[in-house]
C-alpha angles and dihedrals in degrees: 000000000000103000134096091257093048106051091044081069101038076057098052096048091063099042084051085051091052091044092053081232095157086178091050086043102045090044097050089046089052088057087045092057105052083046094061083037091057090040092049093049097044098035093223133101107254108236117202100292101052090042090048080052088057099043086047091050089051096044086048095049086051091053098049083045087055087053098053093038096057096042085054090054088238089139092170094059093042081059098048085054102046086058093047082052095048092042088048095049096061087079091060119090118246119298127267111245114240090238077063095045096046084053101045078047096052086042093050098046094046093058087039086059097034083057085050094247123157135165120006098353090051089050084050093049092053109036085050094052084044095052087059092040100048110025119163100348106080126051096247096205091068098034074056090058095047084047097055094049092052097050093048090036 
């Protein structure tokens, strides 16, 4: 693991280890791990975008767990989540205001129509031009849902 991100990682595992933080620990291993997972299945070394794929999958799984672990009533373990969450998303860049979603959405929608796609190839469209824009910096499960009502509204 060569790359800024990395190696920012790399860094934060060792002051956690330091720090005797087991959630921060556990939480940045686990991220380690599903790097060198990703590294060993594709045979190539993942540069910052895949790793910050990889961090927006497991802040995405946390927050689905959240979900069903508060809907479970299993408040301890929506708390243990939401640390891991709050320890992963460090390692995003800074969120996209919603004055910049709302514009990378109008943006997107507007070349979709101009190509003459609509339903499902224009949500693809879409969804595929968001994800560049906004990587990493906007929950895409709820810039999915804007993007939906404005497609069927």
């Amino acid at each position: 693991m060569s790359t800024r991100l990395a190696s920012q990682i790399s860094d934060a595992v060792k002051t956690a280890m330091r720090a005797h933080d087991s959630t921060r620990l556990g939480t940045l291993r686990l991220l380690q791990a599903a790097i060198k997972q990703k590294a060993v299945d594709e045979r190539v070394e993942p540069d910052d975008a895949a790793i910050l794929a990889i961090i927006e999958k497991q802040v995405k799984q946390r927050r689905e767990s959240i979900a069903a672990f508060e809907s479970a009533g299993r408040t301890n373990s929506a708390a243990q989540e939401r640390a891991e969450l709050d320890i992963l998303k460090e390692f995003l860049p800074q969120g996209a205001s919603p004055e910049e979603i709302a514009a990378a959405l109008d943006a997107a929608v507007a070349q979709a129509a101009s190509q003459g796609l609509q339903g499902g190839a224009a949500m693809g469209a879409v969804m595929g031009q968001l994800k560049k824009a906004l990587a990493g910096r906007a929950d895409m499960a709820a810039v999915s849902a804007q993007v939906r009502a404005r497609l069927n509204g």
